[in-house]
N, C-alpha and C positions, 0 to 999 in steps of 0.2 A: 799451549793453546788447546782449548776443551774441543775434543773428539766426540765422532758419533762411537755406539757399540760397534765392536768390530765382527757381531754377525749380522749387521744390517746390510741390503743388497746395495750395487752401485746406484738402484735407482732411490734405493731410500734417502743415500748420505748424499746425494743431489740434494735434495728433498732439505737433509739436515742443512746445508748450507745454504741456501733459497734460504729458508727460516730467520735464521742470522742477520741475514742481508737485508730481507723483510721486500723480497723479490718476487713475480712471479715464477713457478716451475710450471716447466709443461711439457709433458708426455706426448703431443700425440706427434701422428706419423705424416699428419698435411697431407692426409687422404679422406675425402670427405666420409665416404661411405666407408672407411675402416674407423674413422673415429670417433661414428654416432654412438652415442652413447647407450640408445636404443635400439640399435643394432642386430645381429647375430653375429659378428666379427668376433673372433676368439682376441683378448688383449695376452700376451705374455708378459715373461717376466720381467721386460725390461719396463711394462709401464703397471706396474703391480707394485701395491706400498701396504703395505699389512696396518691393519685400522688401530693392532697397539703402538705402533711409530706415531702414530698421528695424535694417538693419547699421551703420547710421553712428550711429543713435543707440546703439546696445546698445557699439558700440567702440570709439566718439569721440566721444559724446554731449556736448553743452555742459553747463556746472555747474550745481547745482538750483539753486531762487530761495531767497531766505536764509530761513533754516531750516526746508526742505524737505530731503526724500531722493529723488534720482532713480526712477523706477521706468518701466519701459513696459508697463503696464494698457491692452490693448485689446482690442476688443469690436462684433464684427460688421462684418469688414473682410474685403476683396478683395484677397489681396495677391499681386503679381503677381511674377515671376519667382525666380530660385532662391534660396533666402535660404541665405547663403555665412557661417559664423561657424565653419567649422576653423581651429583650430590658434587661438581668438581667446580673448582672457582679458574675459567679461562681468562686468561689477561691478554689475552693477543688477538686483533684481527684475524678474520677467518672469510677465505673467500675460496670454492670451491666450484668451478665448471667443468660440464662435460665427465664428469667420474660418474661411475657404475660400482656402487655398492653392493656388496656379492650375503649381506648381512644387515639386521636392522639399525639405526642410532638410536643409539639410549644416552639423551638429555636429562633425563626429569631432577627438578630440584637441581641444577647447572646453575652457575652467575656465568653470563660475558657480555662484551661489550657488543658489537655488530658478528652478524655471522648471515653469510652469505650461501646459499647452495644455487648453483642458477643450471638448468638445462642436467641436471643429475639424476640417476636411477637407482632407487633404495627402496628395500622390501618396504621398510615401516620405521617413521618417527616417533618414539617417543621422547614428548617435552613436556610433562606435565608439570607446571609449577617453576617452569623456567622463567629465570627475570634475565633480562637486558638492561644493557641503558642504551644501547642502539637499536637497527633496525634488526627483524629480520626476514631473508627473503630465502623464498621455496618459489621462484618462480620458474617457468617451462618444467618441471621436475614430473618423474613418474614415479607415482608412491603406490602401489597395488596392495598394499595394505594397511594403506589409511595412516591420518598423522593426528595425533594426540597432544593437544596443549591445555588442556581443562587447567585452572587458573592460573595458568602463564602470565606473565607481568612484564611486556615489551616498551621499552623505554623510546622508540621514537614510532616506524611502520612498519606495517603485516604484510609482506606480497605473495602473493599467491600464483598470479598472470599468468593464463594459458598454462596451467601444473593439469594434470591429469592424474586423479586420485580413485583409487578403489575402497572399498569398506574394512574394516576389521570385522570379527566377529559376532557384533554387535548389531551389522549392519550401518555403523557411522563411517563414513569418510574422512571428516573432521571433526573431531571431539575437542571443543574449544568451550566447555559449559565454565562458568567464570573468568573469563578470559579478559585483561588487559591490558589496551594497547591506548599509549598514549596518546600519539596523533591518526595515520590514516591506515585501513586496513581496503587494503586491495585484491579482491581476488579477479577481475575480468577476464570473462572467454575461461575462466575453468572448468575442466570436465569432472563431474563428481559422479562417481554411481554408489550412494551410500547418503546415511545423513548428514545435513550439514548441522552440527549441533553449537547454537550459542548461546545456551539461557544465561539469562543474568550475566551477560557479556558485558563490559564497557567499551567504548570505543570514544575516543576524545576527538578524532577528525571525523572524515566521511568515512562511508559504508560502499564498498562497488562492489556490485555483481556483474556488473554490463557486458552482457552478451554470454553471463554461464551457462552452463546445462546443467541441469541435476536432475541425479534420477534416482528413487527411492529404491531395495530392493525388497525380493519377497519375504522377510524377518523383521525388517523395519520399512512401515508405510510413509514415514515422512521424508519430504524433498527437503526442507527446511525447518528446524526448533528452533528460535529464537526468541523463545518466553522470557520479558522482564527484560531483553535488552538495553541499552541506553546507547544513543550516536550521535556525540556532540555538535554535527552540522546537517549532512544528508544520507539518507540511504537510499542508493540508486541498482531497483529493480527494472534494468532498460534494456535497449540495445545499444550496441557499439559500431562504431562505421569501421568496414572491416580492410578499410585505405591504412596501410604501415603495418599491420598484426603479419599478417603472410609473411614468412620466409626473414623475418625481421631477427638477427643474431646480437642485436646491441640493445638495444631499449625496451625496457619490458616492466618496465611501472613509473611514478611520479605523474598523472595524467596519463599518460602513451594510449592511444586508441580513444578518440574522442565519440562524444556519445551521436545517436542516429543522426546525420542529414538527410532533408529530404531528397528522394531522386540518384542517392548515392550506396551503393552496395553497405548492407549493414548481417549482423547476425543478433537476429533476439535473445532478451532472458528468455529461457526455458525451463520449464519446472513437469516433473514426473513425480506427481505424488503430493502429500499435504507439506499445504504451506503456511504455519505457526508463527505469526509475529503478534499474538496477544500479550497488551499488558507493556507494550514497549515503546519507547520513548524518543522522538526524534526530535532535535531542536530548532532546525532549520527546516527540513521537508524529508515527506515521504515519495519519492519519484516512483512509481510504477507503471512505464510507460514502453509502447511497443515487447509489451510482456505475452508470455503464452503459458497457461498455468493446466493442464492436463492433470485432470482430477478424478481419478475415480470412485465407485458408489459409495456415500458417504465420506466423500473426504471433501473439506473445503480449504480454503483461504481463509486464516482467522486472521482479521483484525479488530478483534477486539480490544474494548479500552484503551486504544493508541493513544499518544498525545502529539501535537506535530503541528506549527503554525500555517504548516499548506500539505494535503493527501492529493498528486496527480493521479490518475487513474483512468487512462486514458490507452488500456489494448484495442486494438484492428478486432480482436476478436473477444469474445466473453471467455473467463474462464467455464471449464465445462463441468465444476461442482458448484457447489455454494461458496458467496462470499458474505463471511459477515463482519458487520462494524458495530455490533452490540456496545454502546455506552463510550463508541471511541470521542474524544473531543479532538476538534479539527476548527483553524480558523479561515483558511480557503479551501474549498473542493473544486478541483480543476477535474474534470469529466467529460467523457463522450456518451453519446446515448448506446453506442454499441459495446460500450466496454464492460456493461454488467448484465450478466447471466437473469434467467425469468422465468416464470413459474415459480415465486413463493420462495425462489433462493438464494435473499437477500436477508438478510438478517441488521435492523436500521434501530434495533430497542432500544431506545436511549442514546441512539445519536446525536450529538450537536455538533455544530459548524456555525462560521458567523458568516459568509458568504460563499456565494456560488461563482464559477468562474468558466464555465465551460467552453473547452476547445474548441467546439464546432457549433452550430445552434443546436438549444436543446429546448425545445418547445416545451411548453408548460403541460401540454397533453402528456407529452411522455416521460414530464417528470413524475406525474398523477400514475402514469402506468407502472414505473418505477416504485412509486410506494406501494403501488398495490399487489405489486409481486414480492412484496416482502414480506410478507406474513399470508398465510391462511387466516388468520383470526384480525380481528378488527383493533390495531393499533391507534387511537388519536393521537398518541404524543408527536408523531413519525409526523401529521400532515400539520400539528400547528409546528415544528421545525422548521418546515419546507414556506409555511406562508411567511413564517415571522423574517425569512433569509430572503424573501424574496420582495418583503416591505424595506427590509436595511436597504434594497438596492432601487428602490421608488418602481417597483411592479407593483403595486398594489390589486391592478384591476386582475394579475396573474395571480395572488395571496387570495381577494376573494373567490379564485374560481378553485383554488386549492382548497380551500375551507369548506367550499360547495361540493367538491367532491368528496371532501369528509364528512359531509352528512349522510351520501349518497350511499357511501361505503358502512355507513354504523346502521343505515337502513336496512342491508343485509342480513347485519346480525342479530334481529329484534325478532321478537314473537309476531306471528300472524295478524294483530290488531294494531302491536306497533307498525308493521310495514303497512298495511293500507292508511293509516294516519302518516304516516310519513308520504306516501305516494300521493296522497291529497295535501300535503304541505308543498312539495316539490314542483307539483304541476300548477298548484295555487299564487307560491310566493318564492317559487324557489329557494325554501328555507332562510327569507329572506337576503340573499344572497344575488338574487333578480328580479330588482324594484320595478324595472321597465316591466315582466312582468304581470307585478302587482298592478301598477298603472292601467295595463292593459283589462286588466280584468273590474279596476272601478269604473270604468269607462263603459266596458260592456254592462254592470251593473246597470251602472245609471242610464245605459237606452235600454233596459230592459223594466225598468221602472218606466220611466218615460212613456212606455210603449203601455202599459197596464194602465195608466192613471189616465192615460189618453181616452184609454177604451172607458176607463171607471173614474168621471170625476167623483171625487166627494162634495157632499153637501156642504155650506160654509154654518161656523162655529154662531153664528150672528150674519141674519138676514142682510139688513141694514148698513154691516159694516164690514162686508166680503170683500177680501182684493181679488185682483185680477188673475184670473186662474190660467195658470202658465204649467201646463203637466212637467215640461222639460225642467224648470226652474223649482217646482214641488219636487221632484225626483232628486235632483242634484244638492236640495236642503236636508234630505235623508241621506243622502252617500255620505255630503261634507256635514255634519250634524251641528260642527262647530260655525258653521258659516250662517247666518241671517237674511235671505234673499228673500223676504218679506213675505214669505208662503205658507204663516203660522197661521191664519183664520178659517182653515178648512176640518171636515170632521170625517176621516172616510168612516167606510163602515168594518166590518168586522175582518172581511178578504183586505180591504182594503190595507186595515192595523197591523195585519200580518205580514202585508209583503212591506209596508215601512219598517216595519221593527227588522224583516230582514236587511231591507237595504244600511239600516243604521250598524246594524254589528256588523256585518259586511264592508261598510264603509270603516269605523275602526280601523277595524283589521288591517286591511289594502291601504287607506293613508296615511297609517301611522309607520308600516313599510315603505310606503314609497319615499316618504319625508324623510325615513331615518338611512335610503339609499342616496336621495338629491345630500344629503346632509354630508356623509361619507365621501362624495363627489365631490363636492365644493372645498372639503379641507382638505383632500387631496390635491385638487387645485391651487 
């Protein structure tokens, strides 16, 4: 019968037969505070397994006992130096809690099948270019020197839950630039102080951050890089209800920690530092909600060029840099009016969306407010968006009052002669935008005529064959010029020709506005 070496310890050749068996081993002492893993508790040698035992098993392992499946299940172990498995093809399950790594793993370029690390302390992961065909979980784990999976190829999920990671030298936490994972990658409630790096990531399920913390440090300014992403259902920038996370020693991903209820203790996303998801790709939705994004000078929230069939974005509080959605295309926008930052630190250039959804009321004032804190300089495309999204939803009378404020706003940016033609357009006809108004104003016209012809008939054209001189009615034939109220036989004089020919352009003017606002109203209708 195949033997361990006979300079392995009694704890290792435990170890070797567990293996065989395809059983758990477990070291510890069923003392809570001696067997955190996190600890100060010194482990000796009875729960000490040297990290080449665990290579030799995982890569040469001897055959399991007849009809068994190999597996290495272990559980509260000291394992001492670097555990070496690049470039190595693991055939065995691998399940690993509660062990304190005294040395970093080195993965990179590894085949296995699932491999588990849950509640473990290891200086630093390296896994670059590791494939799976199962899951793999880093979850509750302390890595203080950061875990490296740049184009890793995981064959089912990513968990991460409640791990607690520091940077490498680099300033990353987690270096996952091409990274992919077939179905869901989970990190919720993790604490990062370093980058979270995913450019040109795939992810075939959802995205959770629910309830992380990330913090950039002083050598690397971003909380988050995920340029060029892809997440083939949702990614959830939220909070977590913090009902089951506490103290919880069994469950620690698949859903576990459901997202905010109201009135129910939760913990928000948190972010320290820039947060980069331009250029990426959501298929189902981008949830950004009960988020908190601390940004310092010059640093924003890029969401640029997303694409995504619904953007929530819906923070208690604005982020406190800029956010921009430069050319993102979105087909719901789910919003609150306090979740976006102002004064000009919005960035909306070429945004579209096919409707509005917003959480709370969001009054068409302060969607106006909203576009206009997005730029310094005079955007139209930004307000014919916002009318055309708010015609899809039959506001119309809220579309003209947008459009209206789009004139108001391009008034600004005009030369000196432009803006008083425009201020005489505005108070006139409201850039036709308010026919009422216009109305009002041929109204006054016409008792202002009225009032002049009263004091000044004219002489008639033909003594003999004068009608009846009606100033009100002569006045109202010049406002409406198209109209015939039998007041053609008079001749004023020369004051006279001039305040007609006012009242006739004047008239123009005013009802051919106010006709083309009753007109606008009626098809609305």
């Amino acid at each position: 019968m195949e033997q361990p070496p006979s300079d392995w310890t009694p704890a290792e050749q435990g170890l070797w037969e567990a293996f065989r068996s395809g059983v758990p081993y477990d070291l510890r002492a069923d003392d809570a505070a001696t067997d955190d893993p996190f600890g100060g508790h010194e482990w000796g040698a009875e729960r000490t397994v040297r990290a080449e035992v665990l290579a030799h098993l995982l890569l040469a392992g001897p055959e399991p006992h007849p009809g068994r499946v190999a597996s290495l299940q272990l559980t509260g172990a000291r394992i001492t130096g670097p555990l070496r498995l690049a470039g190595g093809a693991i055939g065995h399950y691998v399940e690993l809690h509660a062990c304190r790594f005294e040395r970093k793993v080195l993965m990179s370029e590894a085949g296995a099948g699932t491999l588990r690390l849950v509640d473990c302390a290891l200086p630093r992961l390296e896994a670059s270019r590791l494939v799976t065909e199962g899951d793999l979980h880093l979850a509750r784990c302390r890595i203080p020197g950061g875990v490296r999976l740049t184009d890793a190829r995981l064959g089912t999920d990513l968990l991460l839950n409640q791990s607690v990671v520091g940077p490498d030298k680099y300033g990353r936490a987690l270096s996952a630039d091409g990274l992919t994972v077939s179905q869901d990658f989970e990190a919720d409630r993790i604490e990062l102080t370093g980058e979270l790096s995913l450019r040109s990531a795939r992810i075939g399920g959802r995205l959770s951050l629910r309830g992380a913390q990330l913090r950039s440090v002083p050598n690397n300014p971003n909380a988050i890089n995920a340029a060029r992403i892809s997440v083939g259902h949702t990614l959830y920038l939220s909070s977590s209800d913090d009902g089951g996370w506490a103290g919880s020693t069994e469950v620690y991903g698949s859903g576990y920690g459901e997202p905010y209820s109201e009135g129910r203790p939760c913990t928000p996303f948190r972010a320290w530092g820039k947060v980069r998801l331009s250029d990426g790709r959501f298929d189902n939705a981008c949830l950004i909600a009960d988020a908190e994004f601390h940004l310092g000078a010059g640093q924003e929230l890029s969401l640029s060029r997303i694409q995504t069939p619904e953007l929530r974005f819906a923070c208690p509080t604005p982020p406190t840099g800029a956010v921009s959605l430069s050319r993102a295309r979105v087909g719901n926008l789910v919003d609150s009016p306090t979740s976006w930052p102002r004064h000009h630190r919005i960035g909306l250039t070429g945004f579209t969306y096919e409707s509005l959804r917003p959480t709370v009321p969001f009054p068409v004032e302060r969607r106006i407010a909203w576009l206009d804190g997005s730029s310094p300089e005079y955007r139209p495309e930004a307000y014919e968006q916002l009318a055309a999204a708010l015609r899809r939803d039959g506001a119309d009378e809220d579309a003209r009052t947008v459009l209206y404020a789009k004139q108001r706003r391009r008034r600004r940016s005009l030369p000196l002669p432009g803006r008083l033609w425009g201020r005489l357009q505005d108070i006139a006809i409201g850039y036709g935008y308010r026919p009422g108004r216009a109305a009002l104003w041929l109204v006054l016209a016409w008792a202002a005529g009225t009032w002049y012809f009263t004091g000044h008939p004219p002489a008639p054209l033909k003594a003999d064959e004068a009608p009846t001189w009606v100033p009100a009615l002569y006045a109202l034939s010049k406002v409406l010029p198209l109209v015939d109220l039998g007041q053609g036989g008079w001749n004023p004089g020369t004051a006279g020709q001039l305040v007609a020919a006012a009242l006739v352009l004047t008239g123009w003017v005013l009802a051919t506005t106010t006709v083309a606002g009753v007109t606008r109203l009626l098809q609305r209708n």
